[in-house]
N, C-alpha and C positions, 0 to 999 in steps of 0.2 A: 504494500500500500504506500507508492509514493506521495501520496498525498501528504502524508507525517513529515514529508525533508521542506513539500514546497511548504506548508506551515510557520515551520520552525524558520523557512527565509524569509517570508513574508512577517513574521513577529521580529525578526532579528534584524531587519533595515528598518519596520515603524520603530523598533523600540531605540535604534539608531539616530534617527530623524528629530524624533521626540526631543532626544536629551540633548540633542545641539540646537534642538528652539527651547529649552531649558521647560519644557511640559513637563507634569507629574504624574498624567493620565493618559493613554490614551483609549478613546471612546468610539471608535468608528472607524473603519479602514472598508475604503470604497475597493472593489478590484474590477476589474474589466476583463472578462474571461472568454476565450474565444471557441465556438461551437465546437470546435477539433480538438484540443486541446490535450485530453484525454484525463480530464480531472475532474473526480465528481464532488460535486459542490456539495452537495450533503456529508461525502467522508473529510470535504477539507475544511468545512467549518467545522467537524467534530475536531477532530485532530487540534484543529486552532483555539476550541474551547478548552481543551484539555491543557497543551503546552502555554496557553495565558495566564492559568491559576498560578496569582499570589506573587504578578510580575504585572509593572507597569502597564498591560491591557486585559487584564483581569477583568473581568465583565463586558469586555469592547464586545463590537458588534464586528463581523466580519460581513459585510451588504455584497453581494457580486451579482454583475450583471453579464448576462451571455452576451457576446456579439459576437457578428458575422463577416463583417470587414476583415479582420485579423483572425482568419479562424484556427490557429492555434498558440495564438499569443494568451501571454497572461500580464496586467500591468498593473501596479498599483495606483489606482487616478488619485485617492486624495487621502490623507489624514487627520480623523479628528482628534483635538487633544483639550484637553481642560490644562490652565496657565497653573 
């Protein structure tokens, strides 16, 4: 289940991102996920809730949106964080 490595990269550059805008939280990570991809969005927000606990996106929302333009890209469009 590769799902668990892209997770743990996508929490490891928000959690990144975060501490060089000096955030404490982050709350939301948009993704833009492309129809080919070969990642299912149900095991990668598991995986993503699991490796958040008790780490600066503990409770985040991980929102992703299929699209078709890129269809096997993965991108992170935005980051929400509490200051």
């Amino acid at each position: 289940m590769h799902e668990v490595a892209v997770a743990q990269s996508i929490l490891d550059m928000a959690a990144d991102v975060a501490k060089q805008n000096n955030a404490v939280k982050i709350t939301r990570i948009n993704l833009r996920l492309g129809a080919h991809a070969c990642i299912n969005p149900d095991s990668l927000e598991f995986a993503f809730s699991c490796l958040s606990q008790d780490g600066i996106a503990d409770g985040a929302k991980l929102w992703i949106t299929q699209v078709d333009g890129d269809p096997f890209g993965l991108e992170i469009e935005s980051i929400e964080v509490d200051d």
